[in-house]
C-alpha positions in Angstrom: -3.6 -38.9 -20.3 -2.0 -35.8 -21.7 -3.7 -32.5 -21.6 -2.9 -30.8 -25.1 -5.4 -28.3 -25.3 -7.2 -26.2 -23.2 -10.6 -24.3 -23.6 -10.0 -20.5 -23.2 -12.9 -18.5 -21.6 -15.0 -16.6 -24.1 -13.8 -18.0 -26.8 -14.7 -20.7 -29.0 -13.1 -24.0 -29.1 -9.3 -25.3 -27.7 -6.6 -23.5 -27.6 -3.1 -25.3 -27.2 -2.0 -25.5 -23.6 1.0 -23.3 -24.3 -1.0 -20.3 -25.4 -3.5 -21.0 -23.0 -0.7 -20.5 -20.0 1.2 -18.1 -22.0 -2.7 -15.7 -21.9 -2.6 -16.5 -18.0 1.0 -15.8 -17.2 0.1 -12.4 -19.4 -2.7 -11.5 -17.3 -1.7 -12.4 -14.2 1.3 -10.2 -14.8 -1.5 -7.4 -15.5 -3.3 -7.7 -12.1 0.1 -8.0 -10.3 0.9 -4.8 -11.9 -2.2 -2.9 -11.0 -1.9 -4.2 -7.7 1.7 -3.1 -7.2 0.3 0.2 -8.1 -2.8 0.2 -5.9 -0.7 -0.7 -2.9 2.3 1.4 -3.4 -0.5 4.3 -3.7 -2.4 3.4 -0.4 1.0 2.8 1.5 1.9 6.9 0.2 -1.9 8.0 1.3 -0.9 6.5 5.6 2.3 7.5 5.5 0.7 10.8 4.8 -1.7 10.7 7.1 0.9 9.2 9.4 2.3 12.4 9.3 0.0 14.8 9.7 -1.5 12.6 12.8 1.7 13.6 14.2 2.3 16.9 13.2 -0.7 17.5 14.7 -0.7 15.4 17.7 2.0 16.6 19.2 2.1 18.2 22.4 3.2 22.5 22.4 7.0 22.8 23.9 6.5 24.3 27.1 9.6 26.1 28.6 10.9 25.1 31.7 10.6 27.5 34.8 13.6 27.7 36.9 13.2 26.9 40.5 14.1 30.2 41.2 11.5 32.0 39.2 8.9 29.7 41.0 9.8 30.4 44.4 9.7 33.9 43.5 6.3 34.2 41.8 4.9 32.6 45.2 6.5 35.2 47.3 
């Protein structure tokens, strides 16, 4: 059996099996699209916070006391 035509949603009657996976191919395209777009925004928004996590995480530098200074604040 060969499938000819195909019944496209909301819409009334058949629709020839080329048009009907040329629609699909369109929309699929679409969503791919916005998803693309909804990832590559979401991927910006933790490297973002990424950053600021460690901005902020980070320990203060401390400067290093020489030996000598130690022994002679103990003194």
């Amino acid at each position: 059996m060969n499938v000819t035509k195909l019944r496209i949603a909301n819409e009334p009657g058949l629709a020839p099996a080329g048009v009907y996976f040329a629609r699909l191919a369109t929309q699929l395209r679409a969503l791919n699209e916005n998803e693309s777009a909804r990832q590559a925004a979401l991927d910006a928004e933790d490297r973002r916070l990424e950053a600021r996590y460690r901005a902020k995480s980070t320990a203060p530098v401390r400067r290093r006391v020489a030996h000598a200074e130690v022994a002679h604040a103990i003194q």
